[in-house]
C-alpha positions in Angstrom: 49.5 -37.4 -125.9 45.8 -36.2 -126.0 44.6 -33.2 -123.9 41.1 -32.5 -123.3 40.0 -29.0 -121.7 37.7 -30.0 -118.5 36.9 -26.0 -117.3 37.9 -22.6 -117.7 37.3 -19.3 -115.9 38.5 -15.6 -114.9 41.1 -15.6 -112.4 41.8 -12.2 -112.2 41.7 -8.3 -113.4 43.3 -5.6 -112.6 43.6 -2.7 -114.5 44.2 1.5 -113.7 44.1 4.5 -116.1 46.6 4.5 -118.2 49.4 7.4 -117.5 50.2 9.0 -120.8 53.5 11.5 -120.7 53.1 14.7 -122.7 55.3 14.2 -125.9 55.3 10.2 -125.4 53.5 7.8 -128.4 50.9 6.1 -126.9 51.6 2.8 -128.3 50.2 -0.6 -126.6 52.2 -3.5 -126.4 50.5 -7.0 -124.8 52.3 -10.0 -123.3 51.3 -13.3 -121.7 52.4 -16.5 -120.4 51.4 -19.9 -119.2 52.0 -21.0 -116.1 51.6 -24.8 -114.8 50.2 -25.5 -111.4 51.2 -28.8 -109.7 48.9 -31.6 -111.5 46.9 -34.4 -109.3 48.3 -37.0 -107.8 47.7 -39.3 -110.6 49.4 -36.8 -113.1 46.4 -36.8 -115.2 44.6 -33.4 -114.1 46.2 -30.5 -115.0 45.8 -26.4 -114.0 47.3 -23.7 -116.2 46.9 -19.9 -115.5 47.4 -17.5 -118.3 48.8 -14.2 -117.6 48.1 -11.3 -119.9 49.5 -7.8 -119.7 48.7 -4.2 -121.4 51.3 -1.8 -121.6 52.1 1.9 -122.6 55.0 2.8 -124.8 58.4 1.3 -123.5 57.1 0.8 -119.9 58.2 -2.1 -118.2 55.0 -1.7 -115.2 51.2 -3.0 -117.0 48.4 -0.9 -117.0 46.4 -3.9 -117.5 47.2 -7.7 -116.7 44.9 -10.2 -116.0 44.6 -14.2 -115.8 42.4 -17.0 -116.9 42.4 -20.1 -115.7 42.1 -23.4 -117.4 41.6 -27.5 -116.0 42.6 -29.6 -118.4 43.3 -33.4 -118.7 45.8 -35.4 -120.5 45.0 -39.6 -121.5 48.2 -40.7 -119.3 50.1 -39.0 -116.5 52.5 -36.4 -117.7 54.0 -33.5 -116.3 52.1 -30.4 -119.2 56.2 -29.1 -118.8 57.6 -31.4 -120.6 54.9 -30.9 -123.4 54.9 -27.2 -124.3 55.2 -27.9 -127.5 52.3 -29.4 -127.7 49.7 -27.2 -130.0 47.3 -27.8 -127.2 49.3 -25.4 -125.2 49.9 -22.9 -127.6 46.2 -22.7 -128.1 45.8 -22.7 -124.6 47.7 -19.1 -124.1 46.0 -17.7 -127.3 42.3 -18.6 -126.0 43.4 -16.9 -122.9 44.4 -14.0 -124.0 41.6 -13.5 -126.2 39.3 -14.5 -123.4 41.2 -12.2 -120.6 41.8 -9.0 -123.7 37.3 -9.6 -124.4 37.2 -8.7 -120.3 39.3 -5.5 -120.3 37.6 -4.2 -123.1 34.4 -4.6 -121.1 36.4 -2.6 -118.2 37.3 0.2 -121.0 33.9 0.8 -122.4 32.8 0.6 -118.8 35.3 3.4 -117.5 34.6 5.9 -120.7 38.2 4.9 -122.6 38.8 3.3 -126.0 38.4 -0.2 -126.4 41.6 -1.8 -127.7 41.2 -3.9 -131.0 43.1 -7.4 -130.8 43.4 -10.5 -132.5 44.9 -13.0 -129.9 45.8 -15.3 -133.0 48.4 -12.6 -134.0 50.2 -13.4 -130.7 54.0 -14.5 -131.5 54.3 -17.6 -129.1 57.6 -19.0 -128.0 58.5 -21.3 -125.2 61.0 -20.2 -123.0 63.9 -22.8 -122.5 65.1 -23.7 -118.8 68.2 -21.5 -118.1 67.3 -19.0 -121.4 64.5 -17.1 -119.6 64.4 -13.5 -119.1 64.1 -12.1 -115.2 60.7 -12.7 -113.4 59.7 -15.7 -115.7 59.3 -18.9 -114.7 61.9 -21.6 -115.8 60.0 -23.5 -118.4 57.2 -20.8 -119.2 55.4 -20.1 -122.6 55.2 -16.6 -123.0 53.7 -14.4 -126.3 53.9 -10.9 -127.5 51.5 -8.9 -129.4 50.5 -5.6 -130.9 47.4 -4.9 -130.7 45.7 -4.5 -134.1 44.7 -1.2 -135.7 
């Protein structure tokens, strides 16, 4: 199966000061997924939508979290679920990461707080399997975890 990238842009930011509690480490942890939107009627254009996530500490609520959006196409109809092990996908999330985590840091500098260093190719992907996946993720989903570097 070939996949060829058509298009990509933002699809979203939104980001707040981070809430630090007195005593608490202020270490950030980032998480993303893909997410498949329904493909053409032909099964040969395809829409994903990574979601990326900044968080403080333990906390289970983002302080960050954006999404980018990719159009992709594949050489025959297919259904990108079935093909998440596909590198093309796993590349896919990293990229959009990197891309969404290059925007945030833009917001940081902006606001007057600390850019975050992070190297989206340190991201620990694993696809989720149908039935195995933890609450509020989609059946199917890729998702990745990070630390950011430094």
């Amino acid at each position: 199966m070939q996949f060829d990238l058509s298009r990509d842009f933002l699809d979203g930011i939104v980001m707040q000061h981070p809430q630090v509690k007195s005593g608490q480490e202020a270490q950030i942890r980032a998480g993303g997924q893909l997410h498949f939107m329904p493909s053409s009627t032909d099964g040969s254009m395809h829409t994903a939508v990574i979601s990326f996530a900044l968080f403080i500490g333990e906390g289970d609520q983002p302080f960050a979290r954006g999404g980018w959006r990719f159009l992709f196409t594949s050489d025959e109809s297919c259904d990108p679920r079935e093909h998440q092990n596909h590198p093309f996908m796993a590349q896919l999330l990293v990229v959009g990461a990197g891309k969404v985590m290059v925007q945030m840091n833009n917001l940081l500098m902006h606001a007057g707080l600390p850019m975050i260093p992070f190297d989206p190719t340190q991201m620990a992907v694993k696809a989720q399997q149908a039935g195995m996946t933890p609450p509020g993720v989609p059946a199917g989903a890729i998702q990745a975890e990070a630390k950011p570097a430094g």
